[in-house]
Structures are given as structure tokens and as C-alpha cells.
C-alpha positions in Angstrom: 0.0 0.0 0.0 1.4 3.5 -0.5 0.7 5.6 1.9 3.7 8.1 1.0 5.6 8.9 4.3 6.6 12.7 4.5 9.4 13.0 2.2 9.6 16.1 -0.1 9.0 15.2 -3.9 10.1 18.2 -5.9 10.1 16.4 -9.0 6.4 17.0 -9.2 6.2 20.7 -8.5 6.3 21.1 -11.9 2.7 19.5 -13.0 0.0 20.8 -13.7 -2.5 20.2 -11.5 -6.5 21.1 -12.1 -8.9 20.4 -9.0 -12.5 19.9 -9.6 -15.6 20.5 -7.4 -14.5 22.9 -4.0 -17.0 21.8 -1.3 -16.0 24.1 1.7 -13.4 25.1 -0.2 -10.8 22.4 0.1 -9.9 22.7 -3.5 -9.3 26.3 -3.1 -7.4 25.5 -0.3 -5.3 23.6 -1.4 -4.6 25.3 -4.8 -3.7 28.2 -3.4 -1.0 26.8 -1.3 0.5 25.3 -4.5 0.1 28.4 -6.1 1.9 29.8 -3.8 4.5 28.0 -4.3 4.6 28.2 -8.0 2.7 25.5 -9.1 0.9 25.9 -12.1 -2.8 25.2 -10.9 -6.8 25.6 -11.5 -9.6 24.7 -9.7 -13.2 24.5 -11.5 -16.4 23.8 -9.7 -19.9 24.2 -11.0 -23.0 24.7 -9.7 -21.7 25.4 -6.0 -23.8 27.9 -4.2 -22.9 27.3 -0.6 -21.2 30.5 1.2 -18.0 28.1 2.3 -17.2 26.7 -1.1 -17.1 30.6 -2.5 -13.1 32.3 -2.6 -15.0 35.4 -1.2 -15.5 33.5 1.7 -11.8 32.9 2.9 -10.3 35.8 1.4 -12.4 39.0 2.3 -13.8 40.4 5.1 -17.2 40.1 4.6 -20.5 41.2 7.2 -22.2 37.6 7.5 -25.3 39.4 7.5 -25.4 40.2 3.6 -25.9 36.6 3.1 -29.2 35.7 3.8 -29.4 32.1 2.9 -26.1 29.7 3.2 -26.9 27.9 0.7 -27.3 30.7 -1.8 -24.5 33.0 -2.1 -25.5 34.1 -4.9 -28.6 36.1 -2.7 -26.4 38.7 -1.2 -25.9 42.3 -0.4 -22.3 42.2 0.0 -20.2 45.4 -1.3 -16.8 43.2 -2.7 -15.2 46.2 -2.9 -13.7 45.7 -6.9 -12.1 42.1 -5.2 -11.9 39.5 -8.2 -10.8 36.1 -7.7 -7.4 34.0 -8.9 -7.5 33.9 -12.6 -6.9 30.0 -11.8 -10.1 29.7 -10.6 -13.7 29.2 -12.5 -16.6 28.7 -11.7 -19.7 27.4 -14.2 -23.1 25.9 -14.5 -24.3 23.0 -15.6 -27.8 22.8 -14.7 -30.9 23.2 -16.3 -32.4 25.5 -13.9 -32.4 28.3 -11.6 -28.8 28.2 -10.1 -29.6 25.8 -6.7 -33.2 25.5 -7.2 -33.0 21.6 -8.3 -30.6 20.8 -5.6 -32.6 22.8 -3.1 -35.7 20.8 -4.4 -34.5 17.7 -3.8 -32.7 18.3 -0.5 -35.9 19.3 0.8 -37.6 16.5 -0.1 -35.0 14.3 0.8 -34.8 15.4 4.2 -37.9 13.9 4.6 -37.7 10.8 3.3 -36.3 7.4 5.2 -33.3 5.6 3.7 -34.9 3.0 2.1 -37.3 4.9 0.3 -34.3 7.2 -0.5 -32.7 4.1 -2.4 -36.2 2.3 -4.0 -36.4 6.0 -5.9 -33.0 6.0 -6.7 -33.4 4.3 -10.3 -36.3 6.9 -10.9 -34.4 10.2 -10.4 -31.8 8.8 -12.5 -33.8 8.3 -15.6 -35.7 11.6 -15.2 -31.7 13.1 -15.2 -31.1 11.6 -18.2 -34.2 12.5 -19.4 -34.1 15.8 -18.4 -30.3 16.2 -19.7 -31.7 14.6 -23.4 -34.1 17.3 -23.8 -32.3 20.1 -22.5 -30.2 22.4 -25.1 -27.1 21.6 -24.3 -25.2 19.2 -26.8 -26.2 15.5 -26.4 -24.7 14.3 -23.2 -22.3 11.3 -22.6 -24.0 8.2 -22.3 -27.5 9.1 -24.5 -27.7 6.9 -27.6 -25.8 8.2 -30.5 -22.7 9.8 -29.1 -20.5 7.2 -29.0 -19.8 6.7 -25.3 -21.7 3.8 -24.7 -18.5 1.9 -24.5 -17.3 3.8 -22.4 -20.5 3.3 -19.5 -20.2 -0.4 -20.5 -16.3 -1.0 -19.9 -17.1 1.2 -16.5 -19.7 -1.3 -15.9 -17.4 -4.5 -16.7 -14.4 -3.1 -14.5 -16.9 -3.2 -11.7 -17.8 -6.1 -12.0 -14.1 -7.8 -12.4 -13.5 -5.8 -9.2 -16.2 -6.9 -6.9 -19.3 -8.6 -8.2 -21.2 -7.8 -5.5 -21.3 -3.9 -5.8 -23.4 -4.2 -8.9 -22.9 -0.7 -11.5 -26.5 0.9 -12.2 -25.6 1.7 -16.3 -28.3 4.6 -16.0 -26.9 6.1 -13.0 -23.7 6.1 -14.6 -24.7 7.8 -17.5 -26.1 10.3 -15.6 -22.9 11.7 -14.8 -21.6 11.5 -18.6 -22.0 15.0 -19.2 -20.3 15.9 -16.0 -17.4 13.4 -17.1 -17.1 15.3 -20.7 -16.9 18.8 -18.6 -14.3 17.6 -16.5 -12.4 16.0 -19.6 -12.7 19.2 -21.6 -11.1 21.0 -18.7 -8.4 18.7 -18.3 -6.8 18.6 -21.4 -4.3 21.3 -20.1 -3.3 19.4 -16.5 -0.9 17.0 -16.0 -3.0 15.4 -12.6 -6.3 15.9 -11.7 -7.8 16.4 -8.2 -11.7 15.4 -7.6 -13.0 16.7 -4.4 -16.1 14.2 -3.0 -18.6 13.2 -6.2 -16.2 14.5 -8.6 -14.6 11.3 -8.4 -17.6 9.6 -10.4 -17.1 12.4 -13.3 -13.3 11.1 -13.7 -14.3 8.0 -14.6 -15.3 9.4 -18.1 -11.1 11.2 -18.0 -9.0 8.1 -18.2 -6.3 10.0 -20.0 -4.8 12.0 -17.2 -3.4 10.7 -14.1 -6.5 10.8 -11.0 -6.9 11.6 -7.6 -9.7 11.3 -5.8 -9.9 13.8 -2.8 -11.9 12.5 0.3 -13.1 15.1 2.2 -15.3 12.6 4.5 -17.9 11.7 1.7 -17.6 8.2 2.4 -19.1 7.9 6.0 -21.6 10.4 4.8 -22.3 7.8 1.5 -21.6 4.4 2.0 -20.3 2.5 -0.7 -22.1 -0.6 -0.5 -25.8 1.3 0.2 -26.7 3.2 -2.9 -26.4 3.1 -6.3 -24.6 6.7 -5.8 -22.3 5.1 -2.8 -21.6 2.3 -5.6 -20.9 5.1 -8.6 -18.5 6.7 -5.7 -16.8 3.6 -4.8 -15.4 3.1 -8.9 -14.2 6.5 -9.2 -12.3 6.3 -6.0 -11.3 2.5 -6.9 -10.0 3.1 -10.0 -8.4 6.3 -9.7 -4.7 6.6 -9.5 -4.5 7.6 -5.6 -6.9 8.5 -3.2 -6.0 11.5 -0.7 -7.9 11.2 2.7 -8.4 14.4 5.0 -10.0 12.6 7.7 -8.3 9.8 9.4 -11.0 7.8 10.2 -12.3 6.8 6.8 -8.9 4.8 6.3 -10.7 2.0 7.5 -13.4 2.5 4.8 -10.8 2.7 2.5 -9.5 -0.4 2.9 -12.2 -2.0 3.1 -13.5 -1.3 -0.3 -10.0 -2.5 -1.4 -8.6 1.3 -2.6 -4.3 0.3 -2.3 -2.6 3.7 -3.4 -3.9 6.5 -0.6 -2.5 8.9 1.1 -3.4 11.3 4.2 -3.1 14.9 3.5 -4.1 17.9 6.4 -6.7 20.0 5.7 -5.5 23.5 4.2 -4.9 26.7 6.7 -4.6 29.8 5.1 -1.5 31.2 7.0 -1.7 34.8 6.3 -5.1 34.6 7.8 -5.2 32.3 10.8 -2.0 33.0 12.8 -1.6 34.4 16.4 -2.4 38.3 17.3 -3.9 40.7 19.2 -7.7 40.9 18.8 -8.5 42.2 22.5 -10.7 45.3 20.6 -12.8 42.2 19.0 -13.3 40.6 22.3 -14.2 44.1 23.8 -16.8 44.2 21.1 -18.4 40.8 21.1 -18.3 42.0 25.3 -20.6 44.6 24.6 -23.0 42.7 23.1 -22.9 39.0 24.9 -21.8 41.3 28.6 -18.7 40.9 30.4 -18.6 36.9 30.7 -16.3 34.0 29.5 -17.0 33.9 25.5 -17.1 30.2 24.0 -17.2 30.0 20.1 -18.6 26.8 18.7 -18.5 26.8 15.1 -19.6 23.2 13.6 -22.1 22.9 11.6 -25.7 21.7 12.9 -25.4 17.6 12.5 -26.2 16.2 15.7 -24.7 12.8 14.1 -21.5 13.8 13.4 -20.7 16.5 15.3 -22.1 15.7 18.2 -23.6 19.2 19.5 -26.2 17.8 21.6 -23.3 17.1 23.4 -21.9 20.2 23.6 -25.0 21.6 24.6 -25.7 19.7 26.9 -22.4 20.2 28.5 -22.3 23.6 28.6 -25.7 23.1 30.4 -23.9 21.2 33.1 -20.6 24.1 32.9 -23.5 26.8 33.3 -24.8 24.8 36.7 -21.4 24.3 37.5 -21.1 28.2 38.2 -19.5 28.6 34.8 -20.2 32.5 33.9 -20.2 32.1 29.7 -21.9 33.2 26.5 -21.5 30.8 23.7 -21.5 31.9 20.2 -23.1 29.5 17.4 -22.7 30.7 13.6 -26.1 29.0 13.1 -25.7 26.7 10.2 -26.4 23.3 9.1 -29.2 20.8 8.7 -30.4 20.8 12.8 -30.2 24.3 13.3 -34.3 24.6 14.8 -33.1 21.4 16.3 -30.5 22.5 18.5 -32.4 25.5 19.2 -35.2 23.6 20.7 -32.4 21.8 22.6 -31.0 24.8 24.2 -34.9 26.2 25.4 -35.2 22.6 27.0 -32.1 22.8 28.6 -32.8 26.0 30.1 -29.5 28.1 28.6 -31.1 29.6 25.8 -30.1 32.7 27.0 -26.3 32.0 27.5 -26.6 30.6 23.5 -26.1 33.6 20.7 -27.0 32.4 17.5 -25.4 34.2 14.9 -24.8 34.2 11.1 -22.2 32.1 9.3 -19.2 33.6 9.8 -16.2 34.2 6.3 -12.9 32.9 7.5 -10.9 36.6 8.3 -14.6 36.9 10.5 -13.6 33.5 12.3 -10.1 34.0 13.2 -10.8 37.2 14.5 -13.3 35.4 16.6 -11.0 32.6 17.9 -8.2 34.6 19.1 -10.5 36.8 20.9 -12.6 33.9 22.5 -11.5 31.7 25.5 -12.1 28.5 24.0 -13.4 27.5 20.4 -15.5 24.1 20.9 -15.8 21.9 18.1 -17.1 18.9 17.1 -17.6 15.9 19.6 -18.2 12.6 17.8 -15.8 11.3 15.3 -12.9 11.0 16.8 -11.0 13.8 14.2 -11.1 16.8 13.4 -11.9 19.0 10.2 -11.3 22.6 9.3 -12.2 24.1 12.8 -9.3 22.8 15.5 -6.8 23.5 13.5 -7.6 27.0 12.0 -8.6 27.9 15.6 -5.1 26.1 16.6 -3.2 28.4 14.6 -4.7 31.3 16.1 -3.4 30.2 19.3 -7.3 29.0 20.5 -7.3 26.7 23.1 -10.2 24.0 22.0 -12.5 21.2 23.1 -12.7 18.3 20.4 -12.9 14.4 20.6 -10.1 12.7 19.5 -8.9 9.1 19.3 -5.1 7.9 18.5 -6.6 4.8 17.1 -7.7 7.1 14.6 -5.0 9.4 14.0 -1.9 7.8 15.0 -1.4 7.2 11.1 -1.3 10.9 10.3 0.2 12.4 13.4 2.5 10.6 15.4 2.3 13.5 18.3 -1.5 13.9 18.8 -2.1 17.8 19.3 -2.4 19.4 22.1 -6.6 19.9 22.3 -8.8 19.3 25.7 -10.1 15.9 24.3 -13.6 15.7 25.0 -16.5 13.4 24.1 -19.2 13.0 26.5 -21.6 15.7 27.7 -19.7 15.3 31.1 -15.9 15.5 29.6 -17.2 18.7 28.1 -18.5 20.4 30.8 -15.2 19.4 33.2 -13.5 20.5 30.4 -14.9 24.0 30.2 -15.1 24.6 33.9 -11.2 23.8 34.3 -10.1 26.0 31.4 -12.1 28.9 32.6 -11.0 28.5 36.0 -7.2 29.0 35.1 -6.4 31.4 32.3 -2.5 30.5 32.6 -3.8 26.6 31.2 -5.6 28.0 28.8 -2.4 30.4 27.6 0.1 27.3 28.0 -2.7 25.5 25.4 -2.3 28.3 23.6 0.9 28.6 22.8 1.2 24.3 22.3 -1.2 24.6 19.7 0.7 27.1 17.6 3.5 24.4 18.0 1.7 21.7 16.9 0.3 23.5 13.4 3.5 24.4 12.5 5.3 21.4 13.2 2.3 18.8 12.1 -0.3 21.4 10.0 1.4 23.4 7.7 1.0 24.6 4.6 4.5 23.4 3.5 3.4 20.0 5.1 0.4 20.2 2.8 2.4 20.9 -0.7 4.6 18.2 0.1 1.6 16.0 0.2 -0.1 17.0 -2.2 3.4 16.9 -4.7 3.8 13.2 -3.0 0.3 12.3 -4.4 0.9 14.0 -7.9 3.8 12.0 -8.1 2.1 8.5 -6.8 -0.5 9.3 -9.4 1.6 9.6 -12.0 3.6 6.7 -11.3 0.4 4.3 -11.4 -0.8 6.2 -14.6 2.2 5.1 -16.4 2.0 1.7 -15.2 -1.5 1.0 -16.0 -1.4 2.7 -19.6 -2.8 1.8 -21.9 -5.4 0.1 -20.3 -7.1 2.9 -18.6 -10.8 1.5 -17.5 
């Protein structure tokens, strides 16, 4: 298995690298650390309306307020001030709609629906895609009769089968992405690798000319591969892609279960210039007059009780609050359990001591973590995301769970983070920490540490040049029998 130990690989510096889809903005991310380091990249999404997969979102100081809807970014009343973003990245549209009105459609309907009624419809919404795509004005996609890349779905199909019968290849469902695969392949004809970020993955199958990675960004706890005919569709593009780069340690074991040999983990990007250690004592004066002159706690995951856990936190800060713990915590309110966790906090009683507030751009959030005492974050999984160690390189001292078992793989010294995973752990967590402001400091300043000797962005360009080069290795070997 290659799992590429951390050993610089300047030999692919060079390549050209094009990253496709930039959910949260991973692929931006991580582009603009290459870039930064003279790579020649471009990242190309379409379709993404979500405030944290837009560049405006990490690079500006923006008033969450303008943004009235997080999954619509489009809907705004933000003043950009002239701002225009890296001519390496665009941004297109391939549906047949309203931008977001189909995919707000269905997640509404979805969210209502159990999973096995999720996967009997399955074969219905693909054939009403492919329909819908047939009759649309766009040229004919991939995959409809009479362009020629029926061969293509049906050696997809046949690779499947020789790689595990029992993870049977829905042909319609396939073609259903064709016209996503010829975007991606028209893009690609200038990269030497190419990156694709979560479902991507299934549009590469239809680019077996370049070298592949598929970027996990957690999409495989959240679609299973054996489940649905989309888990199945994922579990090919990852499975025969050239190397698979995993952001969250956990899903190793997934991994390897569906048989994937050639992965890799990579951190999650931190923009350095943005997150970083300072002085933001007028911003906690600020948040002071509104919230009063308390403890501030800053608890930025999204709404997912699942896998984030924050009935947990909740309910721990309940217990903290009973405790004698004198606090305000501050929730960008986002996610799918939002009027969930609300209700939560009015039975708990602490509704008051619980400031819901807009999501936050990323200049917004580090402001807010080095002014805050402690930056709580997600208390389920085991690993962390984006939010511990952004908040980490502020110099934040945070709450998270975390298990070796999962991470010793990625970081053989775990970082320094008041591991908590219980309602209880949380709550003797936060009443210690705001109880001694010299622990907190000492976390601090350990945290900062850890980033920049586990987290950085150089750590991340040598990764990501140690999967180019993987990639490329296995492209050459399998040419020219690229299924």
C-alpha cells in the first residue's frame, strides 16, 4: 500500500494540476497553497452555491449578515469592494435550472424521506436526469444513444464487475454523470493530474487520460459504498483512480475495506496569512458589549447532531453553566439541525447563555478565535476538520474528541486539544479552562506548536506533490489500459 511517508518530492512541483468541485473550499485551499508555491494550478467547480465553497468566503472580510441564505451565495448584499478572484479559478453551471433550485428541491424532499425509500427512488431520479439532460439544449450528453460513449459506461460497468461482483454498477446512474465526465475532460486537457473533491470522483471515470486523484473530504461515512447506487458510482471513481488522498483519518478503514491500495493522508488547508496568532482584545471588547462581560465560548460546527455531536456540547455547557461557569456561547447557526438545537438549548434551560449568529467568512472566524476563550468543536468522530486547527493556529485553546486509534497514522504526536467526548468531559473541560487562564495560555501557545510542526501549509504541498507523483507513477504503469 502507498501511503507516502513525509518526504519532499520536488520532482512533481512542476505539474500541472486542475482540482474539480471545492466543497468548503478544500480545493481552493489547497490550490492556493500550490500556487503559492509556483505550481501551475486551477480549480473548476460548477453549480456550487454554498457560502464556504465561495473564494470570497476565505479571502475578504465580509458582514455575514449580507448573506441571507447559506446555501445561496448568490442572494447577497455584499459590497466586494472591486475584489476579483485568482484567474486560476472558475466557476460554471451546468444545470438546467435556476442556479440551486434543483438541488434545493430535492434536499428538501430528501430530508424527509427514510433511507430506504431514498434508495427504492434512486433508479427513478436517474432516468428523469437523463431525461431531463436529453431534452435540454445543451449538446447531447455522454452516455445518450448516438454519441458514442456507450463503450465507455459499458467497460465502467465491466471493471466493476471484475473488481467486486457484489457492488453491482447501475448503467443509467452512470450515464447520468456523462455529461459531468465530458466537462471535466474538456477542462483537463491542459493538467498534467487531476484532483476530484467528494462526487467529482464519479465524473473522472469518463477522463482516463490523465493521471486521477480522488480527494476525500469525509464523503464516504456520509455515502456508504455498498448502500446506494450513488455510494456504488463513488466507490469506482475512487477505486479506480490513480490515488486517493484522505483528509479525515477515520475513513482509512473504509478505504480499505473497499479495497482502494494507493492513498494517502493529507491535512486540511490553513490559510497562513489569515489564521495566525495576534492581538484581537478590541474584538473581544466588542463581542463583550454585546454578549456582557462573561467568558465567550465560540462553537463553530455545523448543525449535524450525528457527526458533530452538539447535543453534546450543549448539553455540556448546560452542566458548565450549573457548575457556576459565567459564559456566552457563540453558534454561527448553520447546518441541517439548526431549529433542532435550538429547541435543545430552550429545554435545557441556557437559551439565554446561546447567541445564535450568522455564518461567519474565515478573516470573521479568526478574528473570533483569538479573541474567545475556548473555540468548541465537534464531539463525535474522533477527528477533526477545518475548525481545530484553524482555531489552533490562532493560538485557541479547543474542546474536540479525538482518538489515537484514529489518527496515529497521520500524526504521530497527537495535538495538544482538551479531548472531549461525553456531555460530562465537556463540561469538566470547560469549567477547568475557565477556571485557570495561565492553562488556557500554555494550550495556547502548544497549539501554535503543533500546526507548524504537524499542520502546515509546507506539510500540505509536500503531500499534495507526494500524491501528484504517486498518481503519475500508477498512470504510467496501468497505460494503456485505462478502464
Amino acid at each position: 500500500m502507498n501511503h507516502l511517508p513525509p518526504e519532499p518530492a520536488p520532482a512533481a512541483s512542476a505539474l500541472r494540476s486542475l482540482h474539480v468541485g471545492n466543497v468548503a473550499n478544500v480545493a481552493y485551499g489547497y490550490a492556493k497553497i500550490l500556487a503559492g508555491r509556483g505550481s501551475p494550478v486551477r480549480v473548476i467547480c460548477h453549480d456550487v452555491t454554498h457560502l464556504m465553497s465561495q473564494p470570497e468566503w476565505d479571502d475578504l472580510e465580509l458582514e455575514p449578515g449580507d448573506f441571507p441564505d447559506e446555501t445561496r451565495f448568490d442572494i447577497n448584499t455584499a459590497d466586494f469592494g472591486g475584489y476579483r478572484r485568482p484567474a486560476w479559478f472558475t466557476s460554471e453551471s451546468l444545470g438546467a435550472g435556476p442556479p440551486g433550485l434543483q438541488s434545493a428541491l430535492l434536499r428538501r424532499v430528501a430530508r424527509h424521506l427514510p433511507p430506504r425509500a431514498k434508495r427504492a427512488l434512486e433508479p427513478l431520479y436517474y432516468r428523469l436526469r437523463l431525461l431531463r439532460d436529453g431534452l435540454s439544449r445543451r449538446p447531447p450528453p455522454e452516455g445518450i444513444p448516438g454519441d458514442g460513449s456507450g463503450a465507455r459506461i459499458e467497460a465502467l460497468v465491466a471493471a466493476a464487475r471484475r473488481l467486486d461482483p457484489a457492488r453491482r454498477i447501475d448503467p443509467r446512474a452512470l450515464g447520468a454523470y456523462a455529461p459531468h465526465g465530458r466537462w471535466l475532460a474538456a477542462h483537463a486537457r491542459e493538467a498534467d493530474v487531476v484532483f476530484s473533491y467528494a462526487l467529482a470522483a464519479i465524473y473522472s471515470l469518463f477522463c482516463p487520460d490523465r493521471p486521477r486523484i480522488s480527494v476525500d473530504i469525509g464523503t464516504m461515512r456520509d455515502i456508504p459504498f455498498a448502500r446506494t447506487a450513488l455510494g456504488r458510482l463513488l466507490w469506482l471513481g475512487y477505486r479506480l483512480g490513480d490515488h486517493l488522498l484522505i483528509t479525515n483519518p477515520d475513513t482509512r478503514a473504509l478505504a480499505e475495506e473497499a479495497g482502494i491500495a494507493s492513498y494517502s493522508f493529507c491535512p486540511h488547508p490553513i490559510d497562513e496569512a489569515i489564521f495566525h496568532p495576534g492581538d484581537d482584545s478590541a474584538w473581544r471588547r466588542h463581542l463583550q458589549a454585546q454578549y456582557g462581560d462573561r467568558a465567550l465560548l465560540i462553537a463553530p460546527a455545523r448543525q449535524n447532531w450525528r457527526l458533530k455531536g452538539n447535543d453534546r456540547m450543549f448539553r455540556g455547557f448546560a452542566e458548565a453553566l450549573k457548575a457556576g461557569a459565567d459564559a456566552m456561547l457563540l453558534v454561527p447557526g448553520w447546518g441541517q439541525e439548526v431549529a433542532r438545537s435550538k429547541a435543545l438549548c430552550r429545554r435545557l434551560g441556557i437559551a439565554e447563555r446561546v447567541a445564535w449568529l450568522a455564518p461567519m467568512p474565515e478573516r470573521r472566524l479568526a478574528r473570533c478565535y483569538r479573541a474567545v476563550d475556548l473555540v468548541l468543536d465537534q464531539f463525535e468522530l474522533g477527528v477533526f476538520g477545518l475548525i481545530t486547527p484553524k482555531a489552533m493556529a490562532c493560538g485557541a485553546a479547543v474542546l474536540t474528541s479525538y482518538e489515537d486509534r484514529h489518527n496515529a497514522w497521520c500524526f504521530p504526536v497527537p495535538p495538544p486539544v482538551a479531548r472531549s467526548a461525553s456531555a460530562g468531559e465537556i463540561a469538566q473541560a470547560v469549567t477547568r479552562l475557565l477556571a485557570d487562564g495561565e492553562a488556557r495560555r500554555r494550550l495556547g501557545l502548544a497549539s501554535q506548536a503543533w500546526v507548524a510542526g504537524h499542520h502546515s501549509a509546507k506539510i500540505v504541498a509536500d503531500r499534495l506533490s507526494q500524491a501528484m507523483a504517486s498518481a503519475s507513477r500508477r498512470f504510467a504503469e496501468r497505460a494503456p489500459a485505462k478502464p
